[in-house]
Wavefront OBJ file of the C-alpha trace (Angstrom):
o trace
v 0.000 0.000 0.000
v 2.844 2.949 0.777
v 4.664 1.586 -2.257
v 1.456 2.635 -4.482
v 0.657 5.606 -2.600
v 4.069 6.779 -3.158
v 3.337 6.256 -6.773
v 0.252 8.228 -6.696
v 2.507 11.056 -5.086
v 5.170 11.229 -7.589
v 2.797 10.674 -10.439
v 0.686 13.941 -8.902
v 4.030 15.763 -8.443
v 5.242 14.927 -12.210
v 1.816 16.017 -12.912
v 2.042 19.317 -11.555
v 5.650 20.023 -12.539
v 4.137 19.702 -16.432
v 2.094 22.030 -15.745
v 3.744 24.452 -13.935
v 6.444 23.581 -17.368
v 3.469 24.523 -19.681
v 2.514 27.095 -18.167
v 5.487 29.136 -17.812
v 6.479 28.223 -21.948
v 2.940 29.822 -22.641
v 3.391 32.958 -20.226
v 7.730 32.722 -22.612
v 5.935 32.311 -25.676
v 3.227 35.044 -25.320
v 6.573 37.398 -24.114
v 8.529 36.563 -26.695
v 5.884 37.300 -28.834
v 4.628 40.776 -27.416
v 8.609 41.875 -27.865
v 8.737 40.848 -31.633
v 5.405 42.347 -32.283
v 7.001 45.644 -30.167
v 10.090 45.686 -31.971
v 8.011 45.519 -35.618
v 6.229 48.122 -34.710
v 8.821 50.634 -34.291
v 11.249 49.028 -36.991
v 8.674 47.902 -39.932
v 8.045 51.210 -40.857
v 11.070 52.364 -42.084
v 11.168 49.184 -44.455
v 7.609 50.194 -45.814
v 6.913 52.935 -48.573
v 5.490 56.040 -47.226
v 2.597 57.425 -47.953
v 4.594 60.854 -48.126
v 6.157 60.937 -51.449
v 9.608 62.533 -51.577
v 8.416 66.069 -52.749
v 11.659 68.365 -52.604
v 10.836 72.137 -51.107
v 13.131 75.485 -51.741
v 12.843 77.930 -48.590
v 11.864 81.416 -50.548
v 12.585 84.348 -48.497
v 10.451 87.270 -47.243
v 10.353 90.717 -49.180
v 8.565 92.956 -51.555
v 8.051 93.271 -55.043
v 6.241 94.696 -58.223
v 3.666 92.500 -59.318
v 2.243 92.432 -62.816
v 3.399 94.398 -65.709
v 2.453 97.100 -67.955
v 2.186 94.891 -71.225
v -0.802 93.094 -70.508
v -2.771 95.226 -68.906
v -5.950 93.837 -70.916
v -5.453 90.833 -68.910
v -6.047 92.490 -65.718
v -1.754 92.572 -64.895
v -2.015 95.938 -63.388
v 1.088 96.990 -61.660
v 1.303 97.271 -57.560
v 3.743 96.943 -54.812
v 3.134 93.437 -52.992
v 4.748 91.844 -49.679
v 4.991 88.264 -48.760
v 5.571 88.726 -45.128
v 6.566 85.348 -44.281
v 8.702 82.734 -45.840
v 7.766 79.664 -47.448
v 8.630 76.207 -49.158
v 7.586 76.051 -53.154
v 8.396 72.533 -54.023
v 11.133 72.394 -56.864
v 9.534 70.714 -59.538
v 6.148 70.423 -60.629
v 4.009 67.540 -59.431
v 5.078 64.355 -61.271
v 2.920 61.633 -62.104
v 4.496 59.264 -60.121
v 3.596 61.818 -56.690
v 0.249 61.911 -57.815
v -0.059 58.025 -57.915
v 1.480 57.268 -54.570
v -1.139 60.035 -52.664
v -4.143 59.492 -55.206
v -4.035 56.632 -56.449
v -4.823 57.453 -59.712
v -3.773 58.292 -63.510
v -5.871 61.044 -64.678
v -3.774 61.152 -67.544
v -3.596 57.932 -68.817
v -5.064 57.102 -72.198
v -5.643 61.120 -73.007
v -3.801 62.700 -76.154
v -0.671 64.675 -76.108
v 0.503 62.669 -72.900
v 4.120 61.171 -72.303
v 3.478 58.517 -69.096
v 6.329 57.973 -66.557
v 6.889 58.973 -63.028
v 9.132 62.115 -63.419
v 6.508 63.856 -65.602
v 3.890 66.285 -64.791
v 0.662 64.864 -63.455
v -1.414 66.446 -66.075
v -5.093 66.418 -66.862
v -6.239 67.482 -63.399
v -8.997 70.197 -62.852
v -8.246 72.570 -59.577
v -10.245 70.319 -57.609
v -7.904 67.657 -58.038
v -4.771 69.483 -57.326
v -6.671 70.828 -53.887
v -7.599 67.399 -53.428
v -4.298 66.153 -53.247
v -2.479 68.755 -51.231
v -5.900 67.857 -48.262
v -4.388 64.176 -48.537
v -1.003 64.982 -48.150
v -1.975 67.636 -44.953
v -4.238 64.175 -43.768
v -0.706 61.959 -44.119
v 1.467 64.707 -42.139
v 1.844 65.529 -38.758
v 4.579 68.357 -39.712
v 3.658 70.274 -42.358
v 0.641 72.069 -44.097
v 0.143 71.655 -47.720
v -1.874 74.039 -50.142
v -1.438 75.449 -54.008
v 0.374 78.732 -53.559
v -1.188 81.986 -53.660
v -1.175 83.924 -57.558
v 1.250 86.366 -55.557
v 3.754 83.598 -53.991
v 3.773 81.878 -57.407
v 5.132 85.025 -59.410
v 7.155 86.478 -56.319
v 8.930 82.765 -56.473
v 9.288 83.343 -60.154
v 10.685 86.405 -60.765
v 12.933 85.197 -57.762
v 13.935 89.055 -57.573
v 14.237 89.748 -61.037
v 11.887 92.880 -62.650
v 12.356 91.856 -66.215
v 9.737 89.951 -68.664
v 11.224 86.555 -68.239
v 13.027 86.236 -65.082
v 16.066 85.719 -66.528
v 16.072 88.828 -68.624
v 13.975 90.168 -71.750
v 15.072 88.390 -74.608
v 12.483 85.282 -75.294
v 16.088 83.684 -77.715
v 17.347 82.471 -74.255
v 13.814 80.765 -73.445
v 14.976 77.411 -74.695
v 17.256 76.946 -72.064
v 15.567 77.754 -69.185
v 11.737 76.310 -70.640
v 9.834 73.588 -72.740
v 7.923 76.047 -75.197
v 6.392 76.295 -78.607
v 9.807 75.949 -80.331
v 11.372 73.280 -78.428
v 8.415 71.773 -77.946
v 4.932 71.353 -79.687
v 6.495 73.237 -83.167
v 9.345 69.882 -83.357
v 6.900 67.517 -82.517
v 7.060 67.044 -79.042
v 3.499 68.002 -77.994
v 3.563 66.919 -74.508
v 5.072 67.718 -71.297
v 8.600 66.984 -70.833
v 10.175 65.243 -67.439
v 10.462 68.173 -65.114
v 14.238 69.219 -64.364
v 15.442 69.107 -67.239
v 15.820 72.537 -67.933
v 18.013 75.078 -66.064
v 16.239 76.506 -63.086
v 16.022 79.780 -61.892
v 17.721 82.254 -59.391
v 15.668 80.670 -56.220
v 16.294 76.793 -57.450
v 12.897 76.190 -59.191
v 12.502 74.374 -62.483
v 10.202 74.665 -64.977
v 7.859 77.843 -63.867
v 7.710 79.608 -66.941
v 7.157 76.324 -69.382
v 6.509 72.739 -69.707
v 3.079 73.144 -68.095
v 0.797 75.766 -66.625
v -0.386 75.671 -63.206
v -3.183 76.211 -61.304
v -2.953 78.430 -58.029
v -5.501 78.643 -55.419
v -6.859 82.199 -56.321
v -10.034 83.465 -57.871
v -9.485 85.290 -60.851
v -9.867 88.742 -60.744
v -8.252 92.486 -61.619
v -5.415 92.917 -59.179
v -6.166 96.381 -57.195
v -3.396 98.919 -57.806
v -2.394 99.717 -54.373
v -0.075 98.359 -52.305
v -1.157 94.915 -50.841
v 0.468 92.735 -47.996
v -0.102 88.758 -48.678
v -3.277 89.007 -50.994
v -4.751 85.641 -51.803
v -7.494 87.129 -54.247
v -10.987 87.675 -54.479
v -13.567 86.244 -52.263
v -15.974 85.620 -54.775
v -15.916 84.114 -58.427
v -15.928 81.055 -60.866
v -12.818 80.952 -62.204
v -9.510 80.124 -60.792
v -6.072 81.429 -61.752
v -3.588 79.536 -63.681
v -0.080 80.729 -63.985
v 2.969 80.008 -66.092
v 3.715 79.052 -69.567
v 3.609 75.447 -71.281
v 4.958 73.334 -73.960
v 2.605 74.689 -76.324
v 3.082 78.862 -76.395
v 5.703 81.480 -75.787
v 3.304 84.335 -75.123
v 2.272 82.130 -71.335
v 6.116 82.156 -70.437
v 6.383 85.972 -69.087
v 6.986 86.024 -65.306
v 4.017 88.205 -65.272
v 1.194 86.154 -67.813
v -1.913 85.134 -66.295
v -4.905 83.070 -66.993
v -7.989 81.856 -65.749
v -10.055 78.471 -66.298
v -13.185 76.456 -65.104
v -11.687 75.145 -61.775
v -13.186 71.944 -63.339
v -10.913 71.978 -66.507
v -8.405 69.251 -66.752
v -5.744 69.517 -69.884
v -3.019 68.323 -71.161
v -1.141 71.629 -70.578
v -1.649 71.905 -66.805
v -0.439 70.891 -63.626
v 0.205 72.275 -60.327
v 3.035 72.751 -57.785
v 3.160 73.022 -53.865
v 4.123 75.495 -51.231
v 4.233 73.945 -47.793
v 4.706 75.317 -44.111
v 5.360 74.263 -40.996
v 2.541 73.404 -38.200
l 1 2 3 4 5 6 7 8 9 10 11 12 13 14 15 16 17 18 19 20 21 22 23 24 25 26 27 28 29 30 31 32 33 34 35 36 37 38 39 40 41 42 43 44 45 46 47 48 49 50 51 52 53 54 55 56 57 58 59 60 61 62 63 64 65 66 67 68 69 70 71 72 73 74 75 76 77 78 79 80 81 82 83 84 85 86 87 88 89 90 91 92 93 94 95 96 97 98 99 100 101 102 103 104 105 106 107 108 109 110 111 112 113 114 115 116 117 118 119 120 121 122 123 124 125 126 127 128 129 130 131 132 133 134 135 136 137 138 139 140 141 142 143 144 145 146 147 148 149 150 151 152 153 154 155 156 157 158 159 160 161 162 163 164 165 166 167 168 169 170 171 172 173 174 175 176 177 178 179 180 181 182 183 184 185 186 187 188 189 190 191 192 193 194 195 196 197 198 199 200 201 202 203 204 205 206 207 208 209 210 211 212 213 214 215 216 217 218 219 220 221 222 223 224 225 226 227 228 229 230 231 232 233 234 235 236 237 238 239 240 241 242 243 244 245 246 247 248 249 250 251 252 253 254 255 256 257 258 259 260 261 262 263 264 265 266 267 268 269 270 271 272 273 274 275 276 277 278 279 280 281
């Protein structure tokens, strides 16, 4: 009898020590695993694409200058004195097809005429809603920075990029061609489309293409500009059509530092595009 109920004891003992064993691998194993999961967490997402894309910004200074000109004044390009008071980031290049993609989603472009597809050209065929739309995603994506389409009077300030002449590097439209895609590089040999953005020289403040390959849509009504002096205007308050600025691969008369336009803000064309200015929260 002691001989079995010894048996009973160390078969209860080996019992509990299995257990006791089990339990303590589960409590290892659930560890182990709430570490790894920890560690992926802060690791993973530098080895994931982010939803960001890798827009490069130019800081453009503070200061004062003459907006408009005296050559188109049937086009409302009255002359005043204007102040940015603050600076700002204007991204470098226009927005390229593949930027669009990664925030969008989509390919507005694809499948229209006079189209070249590839991610370092514009992101054509988008209407003002759809360049607002994507600066309001990329503000949704970052905790850092604010997005928007610049002002009419950031975009030209940032062009002339201190300059006071028709183009901003000086009045002569036979230097165009190396600063621009226009008429005669362009649409007049054939190439009627938007050309990858960079590949022109840029100007004084660092940005490419602003006076050619594509127009672009600001976030400003279209109206007369008022002649006095005017401290960070962002246009009218009221009104249908939005402002486009800028030349494109199609005309040289667009590609003065001072040209503007207007269109449906519902238009989208193979001759416009947009660019960013961004700020800090």
């Amino acid at each position: 009898m002691s001989k079995l109920f010894l048996s009973y004891r160390r078969d209860d003992s080996t019992q509990a020590a299995d257990q006791r064993a089990a339990q303590l691998w589960q409590r290892t194993r659930w560890a182990v695993g709430f570490v790894v999961l920890a560690a992926l967490i802060v690791v993973l997402p530098a080895f994931l694409p982010s939803p960001i894309p890798d827009i490069a910004f130019v800081e453009i200074p503070a200061g004062t200058f003459e907006m408009g000109s005296n050559e188109g004044e049937d086009d409302g390009e009255t002359v005043h004195s204007v102040t940015i008071s603050k600076p700002f980031s204007m991204s470098i290049y226009e927005i390229t097809q593949g930027q669009w993609k990664q925030v969008m989603g989509t390919e507005p472009w694809s499948g229209e005429p006079f189209v070249q597809e590839g991610d370092d050209y514009p992101a054509t065929y988008v209407s003002w809603y759809d360049a607002d739309a994507f600066a309001r995603q990329l503000d949704s994506l970052s905790s850092t920075h604010h997005y928007r389409l610049p002002t009419e009077a950031q975009w030209e300030y940032a062009t002339r990029a201190g300059s006071t002449t028709k183009y901003w590097f000086g009045d002569e439209a036979d230097s165009l061609g190396a600063y621009e895609w226009y008429e005669a590089n362009a649409s007049a040999v054939g190439e009627e489309y938007a050309h990858r953005v960079g590949q022109k020289r840029p100007n004084t403040w660092g940005l490419y293409d602003m006076n050619g390959n594509v127009g672009e849509w600001v976030s400003d009504r279209y109206g007369d500009y008022e002649s006095t002096p005017r401290i960070d205007p962002e246009g009218p308050t009221t009104g249908l059509y939005r402002v486009t600025r800028g030349g494109d691969w199609g005309s040289i008369e667009r590609s003065r530092s001072a040209f503007r336009s207007s269109d449906a803000p519902d238009v989208r064309d193979s001759g416009l595009g947009f660019r960013l200015v961004r700020t800090d929260l």
